[in-house]
Each structure stands twice: as C-alpha cells, then as structure tokens.
C-alpha positions, 0 to 999 in steps of 0.5 A, a space after each residue: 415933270 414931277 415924279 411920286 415917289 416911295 423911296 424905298 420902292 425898286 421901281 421908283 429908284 429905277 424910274 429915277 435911275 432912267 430920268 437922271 440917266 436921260 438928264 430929264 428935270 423933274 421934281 421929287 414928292 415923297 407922297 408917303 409924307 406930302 400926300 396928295 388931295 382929293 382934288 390932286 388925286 381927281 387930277 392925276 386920274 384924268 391925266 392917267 384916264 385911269 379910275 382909282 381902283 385901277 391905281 391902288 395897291 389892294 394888297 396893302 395891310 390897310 385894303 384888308 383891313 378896309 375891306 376894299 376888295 369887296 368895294 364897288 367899282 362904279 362911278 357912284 363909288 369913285 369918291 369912296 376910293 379917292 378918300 381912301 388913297 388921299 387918306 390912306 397914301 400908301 394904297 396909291 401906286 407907285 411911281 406915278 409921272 406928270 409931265 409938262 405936256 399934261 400927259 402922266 403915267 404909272 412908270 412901273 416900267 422903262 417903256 412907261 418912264 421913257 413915254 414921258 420923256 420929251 
C-alpha cells in the first residue's frame, strides 16, 4: 500500500504510528514534494468513490485566494478542482491510503487507517 503523506500532519503520523503498529508494508509519498497528477488524482477518486471537493482542504490560504468556495460542485466542474489539488497539493486531504486490493480511504481515523489493513 502506499500512504499520502504530510510530515508535519498529526493525523498522518498517526496513521503511520497504526501501520508501523500493525507492521503493515507500505510505501511513504510526500505529496507535498511529488505531487500527484491529473490522471493519479482521477484515480484515487474512484478508488475513494469520492469526488474532488469532498477531499480538498477549503480552508487552506490558497482555497481563498482561489475563490473555490464559490466553485461548482458538478461534473462539468470536476476537472476545474482536479487542476487545482495536481496544482495546488496542499489542498489535497491528508492521508490518503491505496491498498493492494484496489480499495483506499482518507485515514484521518484509526477505524479509517485499520479498513485497509488485510
């Protein structure tokens, strides 16, 4: 499994501190330095069955200053958000878990971090 990481996110070292705990193989992206494309972006959303607003962080500075509350939430404005997490990363939710079986989540929770766990 690979984990998307913000080193300096509590919920991140604690989804770390339940796999290392769980001695489960995984593999570290620091998305804020290898940020994740268009197509990577497409592809953990289907994994999630989430669109892209619903794992963007709109409280961040850079959601203000792109007025992204006031941005659609439709398919026709879909590309419009992805653009802006592969551009913008630190928009992106954190952490975000792909598993092996194809299955991911946003483990901003033990339950969460545990679902993926085999």
């Amino acid at each position: 499994m690979e984990i998307w990481i913000n080193p300096r996110c509590s919920k991140c070292r604690s989804a770390l501190s339940v796999l290392d705990a769980e001695s489960a193989q995984y593999t570290v992206r620091r998305y804020l330095e290898d940020p994740p494309t268009e197509d990577e972006l497409r592809e953990v959303l289907g994994r999630l069955g989430l669109e892209p607003w619903d794992i963007t962080r709109t409280g961040e500075q850079v959601a203000k200053e792109l007025g992204m509350d006031t941005w659609p939430r439709d398919e026709p404005a879909r590309e419009r958000w992805i653009a802006a997490l592969a551009e913008h990363p630190i928009l992106i939710q954190r952490p975000i878990i792909t598993a092996d079986d194809g299955s991911a989540v946003v483990g901003r929770t033990e339950a969460a971090v545990r679902s993926v766990l085999p």
